[in-house]
TIZABA-867008 format. One line per field, with one value per residue (C-alpha): residue number from 1; residue in three letters; x negated, z, y negated. Coordinates in steps of 0.1 Angstrom, whole numbers, plus 5000, padded with zeros to 4 digits. Layout:
BEGIN
k = c(NUM;...);
r = c(ala;...);
east = c(X;...);
up = c(Z;...);
north = c(Y;...);
END
This chain:
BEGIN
k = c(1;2;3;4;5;6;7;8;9;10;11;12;13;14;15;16;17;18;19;20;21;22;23;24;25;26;27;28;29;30;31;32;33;34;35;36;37;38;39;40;41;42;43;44;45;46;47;48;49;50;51;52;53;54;55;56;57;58;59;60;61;62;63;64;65;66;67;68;69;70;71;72;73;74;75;76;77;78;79;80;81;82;83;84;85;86;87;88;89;90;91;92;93;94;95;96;97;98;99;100;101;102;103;104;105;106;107;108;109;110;111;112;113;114;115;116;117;118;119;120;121;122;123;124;125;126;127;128;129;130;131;132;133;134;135;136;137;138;139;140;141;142;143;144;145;146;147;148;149;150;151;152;153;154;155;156;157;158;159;160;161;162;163;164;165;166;167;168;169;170;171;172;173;174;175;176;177;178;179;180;181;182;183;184;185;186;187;188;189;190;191;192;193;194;195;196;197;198;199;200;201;202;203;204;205;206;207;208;209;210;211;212;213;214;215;216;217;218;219;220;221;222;223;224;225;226;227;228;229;230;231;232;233;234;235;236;237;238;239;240;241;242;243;244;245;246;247;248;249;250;251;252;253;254;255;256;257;258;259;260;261;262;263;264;265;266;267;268;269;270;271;272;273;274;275;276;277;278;279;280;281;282;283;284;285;286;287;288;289;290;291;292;293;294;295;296;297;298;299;300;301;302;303;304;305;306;307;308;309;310;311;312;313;314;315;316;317;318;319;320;321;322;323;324;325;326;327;328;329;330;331;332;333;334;335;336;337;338;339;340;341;342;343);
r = c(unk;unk;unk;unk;unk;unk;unk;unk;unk;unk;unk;unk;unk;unk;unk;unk;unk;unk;unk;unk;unk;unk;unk;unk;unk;unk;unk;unk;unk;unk;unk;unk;unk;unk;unk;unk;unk;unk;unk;unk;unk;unk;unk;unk;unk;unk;unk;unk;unk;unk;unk;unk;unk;unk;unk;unk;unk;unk;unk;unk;unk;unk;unk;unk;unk;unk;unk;unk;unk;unk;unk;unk;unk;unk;unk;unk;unk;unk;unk;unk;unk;unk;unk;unk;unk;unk;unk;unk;unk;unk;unk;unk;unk;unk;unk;unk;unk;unk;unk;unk;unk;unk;unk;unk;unk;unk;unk;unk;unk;unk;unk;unk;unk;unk;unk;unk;unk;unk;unk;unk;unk;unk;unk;unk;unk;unk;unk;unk;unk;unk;unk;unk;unk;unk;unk;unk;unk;unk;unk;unk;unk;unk;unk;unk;unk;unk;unk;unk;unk;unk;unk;unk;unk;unk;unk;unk;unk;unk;unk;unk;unk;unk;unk;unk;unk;unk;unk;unk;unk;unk;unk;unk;unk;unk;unk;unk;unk;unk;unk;unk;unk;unk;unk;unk;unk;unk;unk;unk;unk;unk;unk;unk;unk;unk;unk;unk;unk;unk;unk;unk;unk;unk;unk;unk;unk;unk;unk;unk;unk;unk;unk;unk;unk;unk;unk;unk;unk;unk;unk;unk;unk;unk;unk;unk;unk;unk;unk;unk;unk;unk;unk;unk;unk;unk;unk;unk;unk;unk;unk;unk;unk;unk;unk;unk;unk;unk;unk;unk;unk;unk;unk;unk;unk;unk;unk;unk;unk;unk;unk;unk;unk;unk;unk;unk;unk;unk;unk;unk;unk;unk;unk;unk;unk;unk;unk;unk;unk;unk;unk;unk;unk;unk;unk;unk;unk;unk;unk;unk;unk;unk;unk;unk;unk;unk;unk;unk;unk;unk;unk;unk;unk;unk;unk;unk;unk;unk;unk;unk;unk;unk;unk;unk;unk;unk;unk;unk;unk;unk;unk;unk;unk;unk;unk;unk;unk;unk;unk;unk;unk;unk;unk;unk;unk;unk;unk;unk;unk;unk;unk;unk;unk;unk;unk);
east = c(6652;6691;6714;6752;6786;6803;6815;6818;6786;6789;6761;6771;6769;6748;6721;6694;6655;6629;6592;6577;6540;6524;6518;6547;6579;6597;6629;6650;6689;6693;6725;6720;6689;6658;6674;6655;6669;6667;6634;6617;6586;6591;6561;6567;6552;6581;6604;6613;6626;6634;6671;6662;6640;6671;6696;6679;6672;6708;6719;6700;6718;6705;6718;6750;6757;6752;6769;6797;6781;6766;6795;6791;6758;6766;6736;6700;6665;6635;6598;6572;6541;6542;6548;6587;6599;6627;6654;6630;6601;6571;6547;6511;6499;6531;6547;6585;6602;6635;6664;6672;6708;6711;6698;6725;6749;6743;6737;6771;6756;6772;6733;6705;6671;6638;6606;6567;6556;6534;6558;6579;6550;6542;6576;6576;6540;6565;6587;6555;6557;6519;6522;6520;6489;6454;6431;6396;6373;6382;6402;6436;6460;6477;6510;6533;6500;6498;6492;6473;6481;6457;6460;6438;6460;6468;6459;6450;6484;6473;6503;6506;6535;6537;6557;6588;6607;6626;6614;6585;6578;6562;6538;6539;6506;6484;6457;6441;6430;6407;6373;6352;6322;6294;6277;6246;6219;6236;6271;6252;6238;6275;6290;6264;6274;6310;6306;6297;6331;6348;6343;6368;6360;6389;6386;6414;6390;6367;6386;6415;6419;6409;6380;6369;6367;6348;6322;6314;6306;6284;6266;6261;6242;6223;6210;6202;6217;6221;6252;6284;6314;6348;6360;6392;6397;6407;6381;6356;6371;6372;6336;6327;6345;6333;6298;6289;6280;6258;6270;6307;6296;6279;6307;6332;6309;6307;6344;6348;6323;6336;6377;6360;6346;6378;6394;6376;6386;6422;6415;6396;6418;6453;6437;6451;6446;6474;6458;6449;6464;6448;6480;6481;6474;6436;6421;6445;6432;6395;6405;6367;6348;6365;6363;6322;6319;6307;6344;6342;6308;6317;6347;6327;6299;6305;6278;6288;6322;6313;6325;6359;6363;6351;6383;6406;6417;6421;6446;6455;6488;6494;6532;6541;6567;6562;6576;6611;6608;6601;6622;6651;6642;6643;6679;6692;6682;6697;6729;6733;6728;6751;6777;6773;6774;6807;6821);
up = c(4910;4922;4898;4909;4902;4934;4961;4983;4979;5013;5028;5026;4987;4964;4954;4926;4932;4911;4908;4874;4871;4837;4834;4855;4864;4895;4907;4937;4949;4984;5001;5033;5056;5040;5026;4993;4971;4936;4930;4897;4881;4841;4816;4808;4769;4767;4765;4743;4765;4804;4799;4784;4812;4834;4814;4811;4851;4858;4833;4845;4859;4895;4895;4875;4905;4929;4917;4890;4866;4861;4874;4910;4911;4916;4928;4922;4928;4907;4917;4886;4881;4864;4876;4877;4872;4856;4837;4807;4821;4796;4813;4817;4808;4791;4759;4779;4777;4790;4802;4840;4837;4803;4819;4843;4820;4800;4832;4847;4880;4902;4919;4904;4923;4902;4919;4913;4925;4951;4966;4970;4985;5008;5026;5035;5056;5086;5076;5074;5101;5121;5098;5067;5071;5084;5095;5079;5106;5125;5153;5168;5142;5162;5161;5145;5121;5081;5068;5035;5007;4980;4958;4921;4896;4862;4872;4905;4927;4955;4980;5014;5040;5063;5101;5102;5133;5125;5095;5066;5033;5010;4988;4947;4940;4912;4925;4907;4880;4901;4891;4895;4921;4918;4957;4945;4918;4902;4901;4886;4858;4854;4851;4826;4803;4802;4798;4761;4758;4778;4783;4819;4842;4866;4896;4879;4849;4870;4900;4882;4865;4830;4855;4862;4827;4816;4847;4835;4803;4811;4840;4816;4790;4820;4831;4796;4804;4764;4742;4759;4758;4765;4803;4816;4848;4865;4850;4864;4898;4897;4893;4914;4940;4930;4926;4891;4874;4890;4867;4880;4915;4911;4892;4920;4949;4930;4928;4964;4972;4951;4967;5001;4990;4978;5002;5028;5005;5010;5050;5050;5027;5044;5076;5079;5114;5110;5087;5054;5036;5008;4983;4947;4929;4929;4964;4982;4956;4973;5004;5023;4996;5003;5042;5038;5011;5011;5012;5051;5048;5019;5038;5064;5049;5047;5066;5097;5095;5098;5135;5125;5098;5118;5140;5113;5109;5077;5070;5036;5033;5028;5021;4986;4976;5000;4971;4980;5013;5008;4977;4998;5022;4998;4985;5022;5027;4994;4994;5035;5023;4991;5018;5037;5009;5002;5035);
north = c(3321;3330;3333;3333;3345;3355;3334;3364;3382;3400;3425;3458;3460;3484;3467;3473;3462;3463;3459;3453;3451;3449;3486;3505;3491;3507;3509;3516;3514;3500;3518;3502;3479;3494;3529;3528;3561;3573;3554;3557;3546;3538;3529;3492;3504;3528;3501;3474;3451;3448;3453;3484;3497;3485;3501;3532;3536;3528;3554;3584;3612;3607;3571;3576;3609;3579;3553;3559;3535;3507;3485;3492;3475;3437;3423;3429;3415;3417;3412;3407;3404;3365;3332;3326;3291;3281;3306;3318;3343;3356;3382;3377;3407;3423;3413;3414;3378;3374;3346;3353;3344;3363;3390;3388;3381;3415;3440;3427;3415;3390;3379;3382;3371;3370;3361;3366;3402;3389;3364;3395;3415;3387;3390;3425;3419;3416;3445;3468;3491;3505;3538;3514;3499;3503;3478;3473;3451;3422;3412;3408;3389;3358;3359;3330;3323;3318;3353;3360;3386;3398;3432;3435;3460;3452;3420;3399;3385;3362;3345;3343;3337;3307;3304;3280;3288;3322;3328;3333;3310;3328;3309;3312;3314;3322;3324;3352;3329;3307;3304;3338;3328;3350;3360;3379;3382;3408;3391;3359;3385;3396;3363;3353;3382;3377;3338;3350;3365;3344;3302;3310;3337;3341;3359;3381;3387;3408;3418;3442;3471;3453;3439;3471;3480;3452;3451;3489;3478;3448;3471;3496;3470;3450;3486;3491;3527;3536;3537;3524;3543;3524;3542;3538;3519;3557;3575;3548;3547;3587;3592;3567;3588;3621;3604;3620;3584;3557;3527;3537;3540;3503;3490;3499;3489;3453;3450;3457;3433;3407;3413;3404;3374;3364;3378;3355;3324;3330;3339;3305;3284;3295;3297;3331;3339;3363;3387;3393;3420;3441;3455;3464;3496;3501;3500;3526;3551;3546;3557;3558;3545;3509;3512;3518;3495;3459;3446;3435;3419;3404;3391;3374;3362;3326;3308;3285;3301;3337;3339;3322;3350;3378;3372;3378;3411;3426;3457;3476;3484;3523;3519;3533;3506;3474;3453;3469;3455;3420;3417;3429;3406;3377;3385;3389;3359;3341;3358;3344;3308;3310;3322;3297;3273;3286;3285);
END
């Protein structure tokens, strides 16, 4: 959502950009195309509010030597993890809640964009250069094709971006909360557990960092491997790595199997010949473990249309902060149509 108070926005401006997951919320000031400085990751529990998190970041000594103040930032666009429609945002799997145009109200900004995380992560796919990504199996992507996005952290964000002459449409999708679909014995055994907690199992529910979490535990009682201890989702993920626990090592090799599988949905239900992109804050930390894993397989095991899926490349983007890209991307573009509204 654009909100406005300029009728001269121009180009050239200092601009603030932020992504806000439900755990960390970065930030970055864009001087020019693409020169992100001064970028900061805050804990989201160490503040009360998102104007505070804001407020902070524009107050601290390496921002305030750049810019003078918070003044000098006019516009600014926000990517977070939650559906955004309409003026009034409540996070998923925060407790911040916030009015868009109050927000820019109080911070002083003459623009303010707010969109979902993903849609924002969508639109820097074409800004990614060949350093930020690596493909994992598949094909050539066509060009001028639908192009799918998926990435499991705090949660699971799902979107995609479509052609229309020029330029992209990104899509504002949830779909993280479809309907978990088991693809194994095991996952049936997995599913059937956390039915008793839970009456819906969202793809999100399993394929996250809280997934992770909960998949241990249920492993570790189906294994009947003794007393369960709770295990964070890094401390699963690390001895999975280092190989020191076998439920951990199961419980990660499950989750990348189950990310293909959904993976190949989203290939199949975009018709994403152009790619499908693997994001978020989990899966870059597996480095080799995700490339051997069943992720690919996973991918294109879908019957009849294996061949159609084994032609779709699939990459994981290795940039640190895509969401800067695309969310810059998105406020370009909205502050070039309100000047030509105003023409």
């Amino acid at each position: 959502m654009l909100t406005k108070n300029s009728k001269n926005p121009g180009q050239t401006s200092l601009r603030l950009l932020a992504d806000i997951g439900g755990t960390n919320a970065r930030f970055a000031l864009e001087m020019g195309n693409h020169d992100f400085v001064a970028i900061t990751v805050l804990p989201c529990n160490a503040y009360a509010d998102l104007q505070s998190a804001i407020g902070a970041y524009l107050a601290s000594p390496e921002v305030l030597a750049m810019v003078g103040g918070q003044a000098a930032v006019r516009y600014a666009a926000i990517a977070i993890a939650n559906p955004v429609d309409g003026d009034v945002v409540r996070m998923t799997n925060h407790h911040w809640t916030f009015s868009i145009e109050a927000l820019r109200l109080v911070c002083g900004f003459d623009e303010l964009v707010v969109v979902n995380d993903f849609t924002a992560l969508a639109m820097s796919l074409p800004h990614l250069g060949e350093h930020e990504r690596v493909q994992i199996g598949g094909g050539r992507a066509q060009a001028q094709r639908a192009i799918g996005i998926i990435g499991p952290g705090t949660g699971l964000g799902v979107s995609g971006i479509i052609p229309a002459g020029e330029h992209w449409v990104a899509l504002c999708s949830e779909g993280g909360h479809v309907s978990f679909s088991p693809g194994n014995e095991l996952e049936v055994d997995i599913l059937r557990q956390v039915w008793k907690e839970y009456p819906h199992v969202s793809a999100e529910r399993l394929i996250s960092g809280m997934g992770l979490e909960l998949m241990y535990r249920v492993l570790h009682q189906l294994k009947d491997a003794g007393d369960t201890e709770f295990m964070s989702a890094a401390d699963i993920t690390r001895r999975a790595l280092d190989g020191s626990c076998a439920i951990c090592t199961l419980t990660v090799d499950s989750f990348c199997g189950m990310l293909g599988s959904i993976a190949g949905n989203l290939a199949m239900t975009l018709g994403a010949t152009g790619g499908v992109y693997i994001g978020g804050g989990i899966v870059p930390r597996l480095g080799e473990f995700f490339a051997q894993s069943t992720f690919r397989q996973r991918f294109e095991a879908k019957g009849r249309f294996a061949d159609y899926l084994a032609q779709i490349p699939t990459f994981l983007i290795t940039a640190e902060y895509p969401a800067f890209l695309g969310v810059s991307a998105i406020l370009n573009e909205r502050l070039s149509l309100s000047e030509s509204a105003d023409v």
